[in-house]
C-alpha positions as CSV (number, residue, x, y, z in Angstrom):
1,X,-54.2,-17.5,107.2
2,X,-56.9,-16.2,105.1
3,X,-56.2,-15.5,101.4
4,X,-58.3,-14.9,98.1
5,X,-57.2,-17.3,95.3
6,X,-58.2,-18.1,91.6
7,X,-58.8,-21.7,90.7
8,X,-60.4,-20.9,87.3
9,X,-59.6,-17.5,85.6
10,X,-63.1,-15.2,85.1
11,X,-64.5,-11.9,86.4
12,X,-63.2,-11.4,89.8
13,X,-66.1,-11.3,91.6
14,X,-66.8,-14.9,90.5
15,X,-63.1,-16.1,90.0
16,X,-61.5,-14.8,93.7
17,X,-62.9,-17.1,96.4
18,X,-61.2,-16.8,100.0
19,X,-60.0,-19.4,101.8
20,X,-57.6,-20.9,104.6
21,X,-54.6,-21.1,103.3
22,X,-50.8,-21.8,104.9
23,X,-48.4,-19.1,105.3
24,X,-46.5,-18.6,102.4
25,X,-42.8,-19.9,102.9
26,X,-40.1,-17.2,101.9
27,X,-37.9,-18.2,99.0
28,X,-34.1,-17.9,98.5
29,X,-33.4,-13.7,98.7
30,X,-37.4,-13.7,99.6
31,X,-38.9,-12.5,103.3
32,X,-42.2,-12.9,104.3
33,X,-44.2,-10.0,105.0
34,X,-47.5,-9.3,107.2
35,X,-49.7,-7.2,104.8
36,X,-51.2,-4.2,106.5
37,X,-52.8,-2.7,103.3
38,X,-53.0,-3.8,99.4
39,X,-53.9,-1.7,96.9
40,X,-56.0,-2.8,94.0
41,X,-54.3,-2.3,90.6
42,X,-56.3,-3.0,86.9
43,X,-53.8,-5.6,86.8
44,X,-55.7,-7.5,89.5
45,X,-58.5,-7.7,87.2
46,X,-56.5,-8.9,84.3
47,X,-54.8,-11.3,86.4
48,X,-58.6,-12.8,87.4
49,X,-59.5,-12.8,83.9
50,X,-56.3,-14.8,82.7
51,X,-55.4,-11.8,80.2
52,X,-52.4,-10.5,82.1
53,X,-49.1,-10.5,80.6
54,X,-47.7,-12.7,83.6
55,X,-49.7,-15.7,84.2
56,X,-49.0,-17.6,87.6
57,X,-49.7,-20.8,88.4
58,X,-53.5,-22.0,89.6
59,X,-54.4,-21.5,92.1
60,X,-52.6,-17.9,92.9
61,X,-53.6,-14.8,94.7
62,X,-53.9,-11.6,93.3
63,X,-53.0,-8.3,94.3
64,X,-49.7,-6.2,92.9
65,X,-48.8,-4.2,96.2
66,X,-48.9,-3.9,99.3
67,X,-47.6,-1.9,102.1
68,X,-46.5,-4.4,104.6
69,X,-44.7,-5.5,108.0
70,X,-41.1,-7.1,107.8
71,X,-40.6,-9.4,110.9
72,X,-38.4,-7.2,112.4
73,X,-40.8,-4.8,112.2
74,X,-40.4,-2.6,109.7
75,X,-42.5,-0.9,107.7
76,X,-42.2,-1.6,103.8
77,X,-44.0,-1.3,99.9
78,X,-43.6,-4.4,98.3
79,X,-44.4,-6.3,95.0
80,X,-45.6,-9.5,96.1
81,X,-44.2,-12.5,94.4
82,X,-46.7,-14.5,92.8
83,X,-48.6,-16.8,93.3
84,X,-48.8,-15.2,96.5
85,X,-50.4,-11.8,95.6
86,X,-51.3,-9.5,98.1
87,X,-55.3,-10.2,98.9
88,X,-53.7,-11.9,101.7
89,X,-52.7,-11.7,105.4
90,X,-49.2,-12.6,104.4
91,X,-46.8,-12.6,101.2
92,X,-43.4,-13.0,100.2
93,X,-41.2,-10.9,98.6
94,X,-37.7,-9.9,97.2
95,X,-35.6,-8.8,100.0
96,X,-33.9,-6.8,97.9
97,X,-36.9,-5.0,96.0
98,X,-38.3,-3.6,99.3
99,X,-39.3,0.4,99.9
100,X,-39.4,1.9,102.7
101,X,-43.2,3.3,103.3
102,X,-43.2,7.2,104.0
103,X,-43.5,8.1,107.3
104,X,-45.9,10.9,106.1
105,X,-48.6,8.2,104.6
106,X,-50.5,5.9,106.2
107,X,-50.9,2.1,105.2
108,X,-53.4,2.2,102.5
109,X,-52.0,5.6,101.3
110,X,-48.2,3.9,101.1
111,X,-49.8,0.9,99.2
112,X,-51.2,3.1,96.8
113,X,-47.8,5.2,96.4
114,X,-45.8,2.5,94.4
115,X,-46.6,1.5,90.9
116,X,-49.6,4.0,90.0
117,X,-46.9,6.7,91.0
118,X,-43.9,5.6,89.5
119,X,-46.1,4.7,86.7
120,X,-46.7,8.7,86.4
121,X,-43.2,9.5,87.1
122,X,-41.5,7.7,84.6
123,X,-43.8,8.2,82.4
124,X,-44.3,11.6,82.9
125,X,-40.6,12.5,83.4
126,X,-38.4,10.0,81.5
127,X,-40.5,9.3,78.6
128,X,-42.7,12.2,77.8
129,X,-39.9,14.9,79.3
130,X,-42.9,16.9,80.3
131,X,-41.5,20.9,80.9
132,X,-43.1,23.1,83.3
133,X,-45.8,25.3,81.8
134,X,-46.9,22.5,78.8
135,X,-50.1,21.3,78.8
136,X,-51.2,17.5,80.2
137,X,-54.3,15.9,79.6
138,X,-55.0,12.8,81.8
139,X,-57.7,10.2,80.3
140,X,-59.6,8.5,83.7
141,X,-58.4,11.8,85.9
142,X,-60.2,10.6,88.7
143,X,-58.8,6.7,88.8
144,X,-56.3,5.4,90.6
145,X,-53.5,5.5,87.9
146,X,-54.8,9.1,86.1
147,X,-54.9,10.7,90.3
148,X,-51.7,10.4,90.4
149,X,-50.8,11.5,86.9
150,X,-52.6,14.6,87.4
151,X,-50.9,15.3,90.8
152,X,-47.6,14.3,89.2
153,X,-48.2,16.5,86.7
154,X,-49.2,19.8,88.5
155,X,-46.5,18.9,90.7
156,X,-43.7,19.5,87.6
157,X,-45.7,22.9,86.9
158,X,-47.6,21.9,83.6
159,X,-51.4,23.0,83.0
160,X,-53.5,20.1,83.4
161,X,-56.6,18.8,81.3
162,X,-58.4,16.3,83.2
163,X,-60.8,14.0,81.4
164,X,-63.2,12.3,83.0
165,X,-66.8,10.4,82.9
166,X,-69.8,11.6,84.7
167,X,-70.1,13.8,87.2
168,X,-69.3,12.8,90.4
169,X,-65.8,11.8,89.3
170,X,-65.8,15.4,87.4
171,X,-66.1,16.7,90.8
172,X,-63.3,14.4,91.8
173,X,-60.7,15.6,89.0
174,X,-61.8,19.4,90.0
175,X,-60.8,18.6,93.9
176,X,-57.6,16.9,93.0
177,X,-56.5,20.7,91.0
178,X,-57.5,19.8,87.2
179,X,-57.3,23.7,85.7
180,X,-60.2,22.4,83.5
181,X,-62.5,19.5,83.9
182,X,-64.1,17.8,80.4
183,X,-67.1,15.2,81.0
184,X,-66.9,12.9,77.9
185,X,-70.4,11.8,77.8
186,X,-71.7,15.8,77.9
187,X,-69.2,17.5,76.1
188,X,-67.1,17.3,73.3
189,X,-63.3,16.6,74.3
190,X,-61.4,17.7,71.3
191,X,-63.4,20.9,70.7
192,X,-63.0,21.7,74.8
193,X,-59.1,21.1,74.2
194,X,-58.5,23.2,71.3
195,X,-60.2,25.6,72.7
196,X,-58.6,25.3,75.7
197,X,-55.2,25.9,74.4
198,X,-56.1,28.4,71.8
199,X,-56.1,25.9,68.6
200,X,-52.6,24.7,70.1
201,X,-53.5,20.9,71.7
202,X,-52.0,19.1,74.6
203,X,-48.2,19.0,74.8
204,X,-48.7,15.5,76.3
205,X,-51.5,13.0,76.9
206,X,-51.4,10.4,79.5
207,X,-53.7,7.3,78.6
208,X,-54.2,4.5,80.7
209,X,-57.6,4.2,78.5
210,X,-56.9,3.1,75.0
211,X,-60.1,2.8,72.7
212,X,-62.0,6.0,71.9
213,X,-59.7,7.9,74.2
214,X,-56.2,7.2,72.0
215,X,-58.7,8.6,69.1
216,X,-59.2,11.7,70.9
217,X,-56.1,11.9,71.7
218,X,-54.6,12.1,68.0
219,X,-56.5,14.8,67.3
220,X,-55.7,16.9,69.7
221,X,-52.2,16.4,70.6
222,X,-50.2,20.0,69.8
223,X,-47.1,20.4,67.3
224,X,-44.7,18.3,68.5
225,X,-46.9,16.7,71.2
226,X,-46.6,12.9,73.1
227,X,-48.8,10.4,73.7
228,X,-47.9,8.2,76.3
229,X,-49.7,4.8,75.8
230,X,-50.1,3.4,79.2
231,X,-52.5,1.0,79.6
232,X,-55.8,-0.5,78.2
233,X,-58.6,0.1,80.8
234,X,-61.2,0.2,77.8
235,X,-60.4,-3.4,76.9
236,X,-59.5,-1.8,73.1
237,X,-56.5,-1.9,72.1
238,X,-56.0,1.2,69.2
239,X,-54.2,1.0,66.0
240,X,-52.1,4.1,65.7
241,X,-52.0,5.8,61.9
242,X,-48.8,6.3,61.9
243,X,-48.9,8.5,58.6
244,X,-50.8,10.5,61.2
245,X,-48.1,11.0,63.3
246,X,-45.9,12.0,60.6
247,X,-48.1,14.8,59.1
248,X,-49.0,16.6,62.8
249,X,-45.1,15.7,64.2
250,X,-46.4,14.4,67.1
251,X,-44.8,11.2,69.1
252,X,-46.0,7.9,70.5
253,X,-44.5,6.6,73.5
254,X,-44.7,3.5,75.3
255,X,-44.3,2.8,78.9
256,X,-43.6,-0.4,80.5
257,X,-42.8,0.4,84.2
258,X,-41.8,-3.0,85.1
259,X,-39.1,-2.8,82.8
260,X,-37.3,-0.4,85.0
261,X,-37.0,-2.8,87.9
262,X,-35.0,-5.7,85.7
263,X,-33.3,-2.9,83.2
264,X,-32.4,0.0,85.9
265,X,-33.1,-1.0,89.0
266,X,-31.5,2.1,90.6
267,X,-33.9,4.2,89.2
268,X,-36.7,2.6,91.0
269,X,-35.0,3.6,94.3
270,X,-34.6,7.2,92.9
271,X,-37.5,7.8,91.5
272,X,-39.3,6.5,95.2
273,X,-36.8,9.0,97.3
274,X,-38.3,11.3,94.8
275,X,-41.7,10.6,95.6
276,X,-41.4,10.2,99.0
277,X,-40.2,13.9,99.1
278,X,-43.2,15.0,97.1
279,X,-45.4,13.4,99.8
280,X,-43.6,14.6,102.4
281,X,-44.1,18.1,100.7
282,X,-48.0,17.9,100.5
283,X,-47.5,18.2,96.9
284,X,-49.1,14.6,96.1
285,X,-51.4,12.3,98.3
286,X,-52.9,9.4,97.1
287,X,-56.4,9.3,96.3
288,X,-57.8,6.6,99.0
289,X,-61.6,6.4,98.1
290,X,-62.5,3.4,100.2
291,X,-60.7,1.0,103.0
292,X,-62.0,-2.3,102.8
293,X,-61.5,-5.5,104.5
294,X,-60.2,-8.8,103.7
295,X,-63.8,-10.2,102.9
296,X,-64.7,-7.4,100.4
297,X,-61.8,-7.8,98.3
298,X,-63.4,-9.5,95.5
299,X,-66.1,-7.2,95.2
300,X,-64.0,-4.3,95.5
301,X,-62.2,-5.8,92.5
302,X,-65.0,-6.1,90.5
303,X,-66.1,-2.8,91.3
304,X,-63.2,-1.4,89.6
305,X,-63.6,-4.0,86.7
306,X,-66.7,-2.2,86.0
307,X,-65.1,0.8,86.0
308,X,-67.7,2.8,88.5
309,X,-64.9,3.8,91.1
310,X,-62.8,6.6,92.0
311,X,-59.1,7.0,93.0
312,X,-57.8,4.1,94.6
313,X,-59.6,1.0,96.7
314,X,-57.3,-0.3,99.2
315,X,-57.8,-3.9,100.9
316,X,-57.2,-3.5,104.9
317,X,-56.5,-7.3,106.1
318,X,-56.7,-5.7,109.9
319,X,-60.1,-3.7,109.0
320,X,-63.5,-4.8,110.3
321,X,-66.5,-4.0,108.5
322,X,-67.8,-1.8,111.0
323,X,-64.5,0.6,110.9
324,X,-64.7,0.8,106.8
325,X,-68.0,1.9,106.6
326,X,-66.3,4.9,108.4
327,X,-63.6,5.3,106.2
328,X,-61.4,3.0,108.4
329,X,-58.0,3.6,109.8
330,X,-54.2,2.9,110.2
């Protein structure tokens, strides 16, 4: 099979090469599953680089999820297990980790449901106890991980302040139902908040950013307010003044989703029959900018690397080149 693999950690597009590989052999509790879709996660980039947390042995394949094929046909969201990441035409996985992909998404939309989602949901719902009618501001509204917070978001019946760079992905965060739209390299954010809310803040700030954007964030969090410290996109990891955080009374949260699958996994399953309703529903759809095939996937990595895409690039193993220059297809 074909498969994109790492031999020496570095930016993806030099890093990922894609060879002839065999099939993964399933472990004990594992199955092997043909991949129909993966998405591509910042993870991936970290995991080229050699900065992510987990650190699999060389050479290994990237990719996080995938929405994939059991061998008794059905049709599943997985977590790969590494080495075998999901830039492949086959993986392995836990048996007993496996999702069962909604009927109402296709394969690249399924692949993109799992961790960028539950990511907003947990963070959203168990850690920032976001109430209907607050306000949310979303850092990177029109990425992968901040689509789906914002969707989340107007979903659970709160305002929401998406945040965004340029304007094509302004445009992006309007389309996905942002009730207002601030372009950080024209305006300025905190002044556009406060005035916004009336002097008041967000009630909760979702940033998968860090940097400049946790800065922003701080000053205009409301009374009471959380920040939900998701990720590092920016590369910068802030220091938080916590005397800060005493004087306005505001919180800041962490959120580790991975911590739910080994600390409660049950809540995993919930919190997918949940989403899996919403999607069902209409109410959220993930943002599928581009299809690509197995031989673009290193690019398509990079791409995101750079930070100049929008909502979520999904590889298609079963995608010719031809059909994703048209958008492509289950």
């Amino acid at each position: 099979m074909q498969a994109w693999r790492v031999h020496t950690p570095g930016e993806p597009r030099e890093a990922m090469r894609l060879e002839e590989v065999p099939e993964p052999v399933p472990g004990e509790g594992e199955v092997r599953l043909k991949v129909l879709a993966a998405n591509i996660n910042f993870p991936d980039v970290l995991l080229a680089r050699g900065q992510y947390q987990i650190r699999p042995p060389l050479p290994f394949t990237p990719g996080v999820e995938v929405c994939g094929e059991t061998e008794d046909g059905r049709r599943v969201i997985a977590n790969p297990s590494l080495p075998h990441g999901g830039f492949a035409e086959y993986v392995t996985a836990n048996a007993r980790a496996l999702l069962p992909a909604p009927d109402s998404l296709d394969d690249a939309a399924a692949a993109a449901l799992h961790i960028g989602y539950q990511t907003g949901w947990f963070g959203l719902h168990r850690r920032a106890r976001l109430q209907p009618g607050e306000t949310l501001l979303v850092h990177a509204a029109a990425g992968g991980v901040g689509s789906a917070a914002v969707q989340l978001g107007k979903a659970a019946g709160a305002t929401v302040i998406g945040v965004v760079g340029g304007k094509a992905k302004a445009a992006v965060a309007e389309e996905l139902g942002c009730d207002l739209v601030i372009d950080r390299h024209t305006e300025d954010l905190v002044a556009r908040v406060k005035e916004f809310t009336g002097g008041r803040g967000a009630d909760v700030v979702y940033d998968p950013v860090g940097g400049d954007a946790y800065t922003a964030s701080a000053k205009c969090v409301a009374f009471e307010g959380r920040i939900l410290v998701v990720g590092f996109a920016s590369g910068t990891i802030p220091a938080p003044a916590l005397n800060h955080a005493l004087v306005k009374n505001y919180s800041i949260v962490g959120l580790h989703w991975g911590l739910y699958a080994a600390k409660e996994p049950a809540a995993i399953l919930a919190c997918h029959a949940e989403l899996t309703r919403l999607a069902a529903e209409g109410a959220i759809a993930p943002l599928v900018s581009e299809r690509v095939p197995l031989a673009g996937a290193a690019d398509a990595v990079q791409r995101l690397a750079d930070g100049v895409t929008t909502g979520r690039l999904v590889v298609v193993p079963g995608l010719d080149a031809a059909a994703a220059q048209d958008g492509g297809a289950r």
